[in-house]
C-alpha positions as CSV (number, residue, x, y, z in Angstrom):
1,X,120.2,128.2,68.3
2,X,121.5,124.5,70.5
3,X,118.5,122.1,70.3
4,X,116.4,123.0,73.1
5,X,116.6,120.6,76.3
6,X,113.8,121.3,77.9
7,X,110.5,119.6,76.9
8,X,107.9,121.6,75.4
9,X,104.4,121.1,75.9
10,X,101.6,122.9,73.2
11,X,97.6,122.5,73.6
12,X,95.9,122.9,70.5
13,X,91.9,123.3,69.7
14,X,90.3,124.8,66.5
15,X,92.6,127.3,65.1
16,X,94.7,126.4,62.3
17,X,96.5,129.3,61.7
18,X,97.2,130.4,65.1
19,X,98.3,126.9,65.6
20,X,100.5,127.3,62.5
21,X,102.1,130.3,64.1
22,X,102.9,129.4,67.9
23,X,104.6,125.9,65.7
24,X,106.8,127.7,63.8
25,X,108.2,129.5,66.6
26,X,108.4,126.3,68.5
27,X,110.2,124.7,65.3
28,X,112.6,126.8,65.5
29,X,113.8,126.4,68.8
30,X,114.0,122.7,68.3
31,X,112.8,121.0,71.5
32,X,114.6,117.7,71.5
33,X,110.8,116.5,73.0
34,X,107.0,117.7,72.4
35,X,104.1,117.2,73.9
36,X,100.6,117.6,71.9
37,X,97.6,117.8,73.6
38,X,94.4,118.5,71.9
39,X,91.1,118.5,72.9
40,X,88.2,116.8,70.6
41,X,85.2,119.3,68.5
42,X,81.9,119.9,70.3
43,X,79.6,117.9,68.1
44,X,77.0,120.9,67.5
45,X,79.6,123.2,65.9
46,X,79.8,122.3,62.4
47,X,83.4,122.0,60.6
48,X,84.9,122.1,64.1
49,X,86.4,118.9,63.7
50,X,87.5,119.4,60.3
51,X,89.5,122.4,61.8
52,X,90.6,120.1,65.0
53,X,92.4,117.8,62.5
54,X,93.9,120.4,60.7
55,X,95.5,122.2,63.4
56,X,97.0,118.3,64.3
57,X,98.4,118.0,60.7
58,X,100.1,121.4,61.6
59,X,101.2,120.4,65.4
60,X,102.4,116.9,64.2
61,X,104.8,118.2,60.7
62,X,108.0,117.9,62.7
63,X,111.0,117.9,60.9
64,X,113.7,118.4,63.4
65,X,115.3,115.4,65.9
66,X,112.5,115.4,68.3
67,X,110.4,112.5,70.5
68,X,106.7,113.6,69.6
69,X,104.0,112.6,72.2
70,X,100.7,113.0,71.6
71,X,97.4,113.2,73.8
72,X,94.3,113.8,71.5
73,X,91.2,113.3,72.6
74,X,88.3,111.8,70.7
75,X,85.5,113.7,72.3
76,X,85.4,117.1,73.5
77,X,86.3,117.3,77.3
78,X,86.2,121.3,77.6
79,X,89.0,123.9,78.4
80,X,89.3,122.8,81.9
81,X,88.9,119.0,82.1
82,X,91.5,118.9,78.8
83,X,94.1,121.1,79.8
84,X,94.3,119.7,83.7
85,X,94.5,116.4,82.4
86,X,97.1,117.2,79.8
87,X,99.4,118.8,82.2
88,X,99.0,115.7,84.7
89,X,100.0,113.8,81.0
90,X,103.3,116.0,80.7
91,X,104.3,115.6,84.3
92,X,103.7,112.0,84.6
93,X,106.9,111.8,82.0
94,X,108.8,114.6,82.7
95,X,110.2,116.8,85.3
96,X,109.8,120.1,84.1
97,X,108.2,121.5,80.9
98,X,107.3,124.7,79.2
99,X,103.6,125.2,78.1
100,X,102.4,126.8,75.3
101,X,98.6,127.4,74.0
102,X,97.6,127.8,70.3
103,X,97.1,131.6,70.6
104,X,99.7,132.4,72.7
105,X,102.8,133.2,70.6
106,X,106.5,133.6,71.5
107,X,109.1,135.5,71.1
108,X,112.0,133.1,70.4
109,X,114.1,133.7,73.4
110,X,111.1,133.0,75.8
111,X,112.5,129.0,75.4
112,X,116.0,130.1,76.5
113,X,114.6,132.3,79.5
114,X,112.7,129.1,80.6
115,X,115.3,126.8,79.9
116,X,117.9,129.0,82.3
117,X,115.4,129.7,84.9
118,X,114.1,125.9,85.5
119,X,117.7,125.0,85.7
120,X,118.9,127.8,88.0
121,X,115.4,127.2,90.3
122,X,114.6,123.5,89.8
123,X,115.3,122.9,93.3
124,X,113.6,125.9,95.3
125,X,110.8,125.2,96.8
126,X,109.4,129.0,97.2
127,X,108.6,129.5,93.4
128,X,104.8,128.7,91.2
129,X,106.1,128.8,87.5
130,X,107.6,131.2,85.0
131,X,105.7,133.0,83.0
132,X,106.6,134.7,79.7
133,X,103.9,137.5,79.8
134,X,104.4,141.1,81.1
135,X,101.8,143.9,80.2
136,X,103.8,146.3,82.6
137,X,107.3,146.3,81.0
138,X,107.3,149.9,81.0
139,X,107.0,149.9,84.9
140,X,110.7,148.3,85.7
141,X,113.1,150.5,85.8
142,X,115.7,147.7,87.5
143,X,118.7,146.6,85.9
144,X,117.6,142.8,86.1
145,X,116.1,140.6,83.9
146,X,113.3,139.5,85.4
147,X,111.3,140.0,89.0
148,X,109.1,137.6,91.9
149,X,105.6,138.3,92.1
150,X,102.5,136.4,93.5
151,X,100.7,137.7,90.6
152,X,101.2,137.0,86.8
153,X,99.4,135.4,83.7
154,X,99.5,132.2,82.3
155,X,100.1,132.9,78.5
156,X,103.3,131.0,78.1
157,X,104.5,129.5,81.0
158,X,107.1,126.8,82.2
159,X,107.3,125.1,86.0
160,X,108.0,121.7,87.6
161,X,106.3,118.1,88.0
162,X,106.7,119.1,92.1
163,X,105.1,122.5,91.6
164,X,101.9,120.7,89.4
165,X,101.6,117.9,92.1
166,X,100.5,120.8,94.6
167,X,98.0,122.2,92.1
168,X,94.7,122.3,93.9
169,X,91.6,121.8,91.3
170,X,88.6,122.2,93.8
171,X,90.1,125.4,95.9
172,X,90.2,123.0,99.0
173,X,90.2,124.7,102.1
174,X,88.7,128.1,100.2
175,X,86.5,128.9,103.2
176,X,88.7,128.5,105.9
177,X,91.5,130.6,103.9
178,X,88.6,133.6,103.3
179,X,87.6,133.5,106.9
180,X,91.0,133.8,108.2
181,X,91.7,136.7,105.6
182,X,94.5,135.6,103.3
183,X,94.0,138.1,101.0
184,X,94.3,140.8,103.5
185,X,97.4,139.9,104.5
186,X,98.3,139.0,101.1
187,X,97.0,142.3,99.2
188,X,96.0,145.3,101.5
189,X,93.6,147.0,99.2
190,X,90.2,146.5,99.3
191,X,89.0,146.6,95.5
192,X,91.7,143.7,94.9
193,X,90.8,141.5,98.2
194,X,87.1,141.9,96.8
195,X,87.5,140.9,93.1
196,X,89.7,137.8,94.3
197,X,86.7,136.6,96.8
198,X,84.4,137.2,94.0
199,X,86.4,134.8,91.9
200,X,87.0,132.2,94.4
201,X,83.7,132.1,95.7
202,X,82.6,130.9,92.0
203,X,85.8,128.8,91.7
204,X,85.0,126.8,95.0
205,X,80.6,127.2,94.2
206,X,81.6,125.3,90.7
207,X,79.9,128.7,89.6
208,X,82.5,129.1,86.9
209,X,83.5,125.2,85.6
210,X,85.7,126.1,82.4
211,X,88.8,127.8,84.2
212,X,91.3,125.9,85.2
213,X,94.3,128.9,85.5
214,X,92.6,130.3,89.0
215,X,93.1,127.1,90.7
216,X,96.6,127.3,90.3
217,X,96.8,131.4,91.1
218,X,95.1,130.1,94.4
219,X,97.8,127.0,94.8
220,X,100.4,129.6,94.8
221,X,98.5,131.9,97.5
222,X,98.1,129.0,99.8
223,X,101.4,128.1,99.4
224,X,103.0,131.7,99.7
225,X,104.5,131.1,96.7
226,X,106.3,133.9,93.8
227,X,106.6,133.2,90.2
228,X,109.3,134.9,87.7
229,X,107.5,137.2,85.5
230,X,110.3,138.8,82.6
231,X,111.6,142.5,82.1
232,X,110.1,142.7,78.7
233,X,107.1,141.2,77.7
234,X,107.5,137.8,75.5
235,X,104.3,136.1,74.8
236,X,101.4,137.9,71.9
237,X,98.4,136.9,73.0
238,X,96.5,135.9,69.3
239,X,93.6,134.7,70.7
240,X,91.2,137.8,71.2
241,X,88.8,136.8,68.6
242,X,84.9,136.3,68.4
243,X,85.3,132.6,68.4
244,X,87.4,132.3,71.7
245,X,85.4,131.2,75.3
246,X,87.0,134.0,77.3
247,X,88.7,136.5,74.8
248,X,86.0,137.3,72.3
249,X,87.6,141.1,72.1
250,X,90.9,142.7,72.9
251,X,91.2,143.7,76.1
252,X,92.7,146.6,76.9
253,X,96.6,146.6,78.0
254,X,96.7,143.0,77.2
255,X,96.9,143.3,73.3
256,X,100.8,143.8,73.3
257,X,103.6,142.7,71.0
258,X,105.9,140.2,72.0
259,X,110.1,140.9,71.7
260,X,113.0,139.2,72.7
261,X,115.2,139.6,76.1
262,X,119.0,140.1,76.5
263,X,121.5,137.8,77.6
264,X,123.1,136.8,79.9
265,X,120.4,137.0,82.0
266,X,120.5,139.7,85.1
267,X,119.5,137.5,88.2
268,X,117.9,139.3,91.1
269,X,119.3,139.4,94.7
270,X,117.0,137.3,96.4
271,X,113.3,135.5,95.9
272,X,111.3,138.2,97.1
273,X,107.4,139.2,96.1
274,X,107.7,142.8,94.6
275,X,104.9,144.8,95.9
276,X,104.7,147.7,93.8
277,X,104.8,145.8,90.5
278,X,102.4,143.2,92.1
279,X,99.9,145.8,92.8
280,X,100.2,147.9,89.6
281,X,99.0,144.6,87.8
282,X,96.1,144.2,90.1
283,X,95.2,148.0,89.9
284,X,95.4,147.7,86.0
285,X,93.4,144.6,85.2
286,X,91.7,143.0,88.5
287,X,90.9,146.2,90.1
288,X,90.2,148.9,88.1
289,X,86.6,150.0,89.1
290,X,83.7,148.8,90.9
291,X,81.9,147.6,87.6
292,X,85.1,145.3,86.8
293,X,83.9,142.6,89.1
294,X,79.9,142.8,87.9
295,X,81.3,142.6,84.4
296,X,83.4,139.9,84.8
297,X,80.5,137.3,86.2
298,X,77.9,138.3,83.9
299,X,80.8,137.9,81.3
300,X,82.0,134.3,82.7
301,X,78.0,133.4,83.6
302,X,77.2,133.6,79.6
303,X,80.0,131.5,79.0
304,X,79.1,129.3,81.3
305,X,75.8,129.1,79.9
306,X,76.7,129.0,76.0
307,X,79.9,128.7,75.8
């Protein structure tokens, strides 16, 4: 595999060995630059910052020709202030840049599919980011490689510095957009135009503080924006364990195996939102039944709480 051109950007935390994981497969794609960004350990978890540094000795072995940047903080800042502000790090020296977290580990030709796709796209206007995560690769029967959908997750991801200078934090506007039904005319389904006001009513309320991956959902809705989500699925989630702030168990259809995509890549006709995949991923995992929502704040009101 050619050096890869495009900059690679990996937050790191607490976990050594899912750190050690997610590097290795970055190693071997050989980003010619790296970003590190790592938060600092909560001072009433004990041995947390003895696994912080260790999971920096991991990040930091590089043995390949690559510029190594690093943001580490001293204290902890939280999920939210520390991943925000490493991303406005990132952009403030490059243009575009693929993000990966500690627990979110690729297949090796996610880096290529990025790399093509922020080339072929770097000057459209239309599109939110790439992701590398499908948990509905079963349900594209298409011939291309990849699809448009206002909907996708953010476990292994790539965009552009003018795509994170829209990025809206605070969910400006959030009342206005609700009152003049957005998500109506965005979603026609009731369940999912409920769940998405439940969320964005704590979003805006600074109900939930920790998130920081809704805000930029919601910058792409505002924006009527699409983002690239991939035929297969390429990103293993690692981080469903009882340690994690959101993930403490699996949740079900997300806890998939990552594997690679063909080339040359099948491009798509047109930048157009795909409606039928779009709602089988809201039906599946924002809409399922009328307990989801209930669940989902007392889930992210604990947190909140305890962390």
């Amino acid at each position: 595999m050619e050096p890869l051109e495009t900059a690679v950007a990996l937050t790191i935390f607490n976990n050594p060995e899912a750190t050690r994981r997610v590097f290795t497969q970055i190693a071997a794609a050989r980003p010619q630059r790296l970003f590190l960004i790592a938060d600092g350990p909560r001072a009433d978890r004990p041995g947390e910052a003895e696994l912080v540094e260790e999971s920096k000795r991991i990040a930091t072995a590089v043995d390949w020709d690559c510029k190594v940047e690093t943001d580490f903080a001293t204290e902890n800042m939280g999920p939210r202030k520390r991943i925000i502000s490493g991303l406005n790090w990132v952009f403030s020296r490059v243009e575009a840049a693929i993000f990966l977290e500690h627990d979110c580990l690729p297949d090796p030709t996610f880096f290529p599919f990025c790399f093509e796709l922020l080339e072929r796209y770097r000057n459209h206007q239309q599109l939110g980011f790439i992701t590398g995560f499908n948990p509905l690769e079963k349900m594209f029967p298409f011939e291309f490689s990849y699809y448009f959908s206002r909907v996708a997750h953010l476990w292994g991801w790539a965009t552009w510095r003018h795509t994170w200078q829209e990025y809206d934090e605070h969910l400006s506007g959030w009342p206005e957009v609700k009152k003049a039904g957005l998500l109506k005319l965005l979603f026609p389904h009731d369940k999912v135009v409920k769940y998405w006001t439940m969320v964005f009513d704590n979003m805006h309320s600074k109900a939930w503080t920790t998130t920081w991956d809704y805000q930029l959902t919601y910058t792409c809705w505002t924006r009527n924006w699409v983002n690239i989500v991939p035929r297969k699925n390429m990103i293993k989630y690692i981080g469903f364990v009882p340690g994690a702030l959101h993930t403490k168990r699996p949740e079900p259809g997300l806890d998939l195996d990552a594997g690679p995509i063909d080339f040359p890549l099948i491009h798509p006709p047109a930048i157009t939102a795909w409606p039928a995949q779009e709602m089988g991923l809201q039906r599946r995992f924002y809409a399922r039944n009328k307990l989801r929502g209930l669940r989902r704040r007392l889930i992210m009101g604990f947190q909140e709480r305890f962390g």
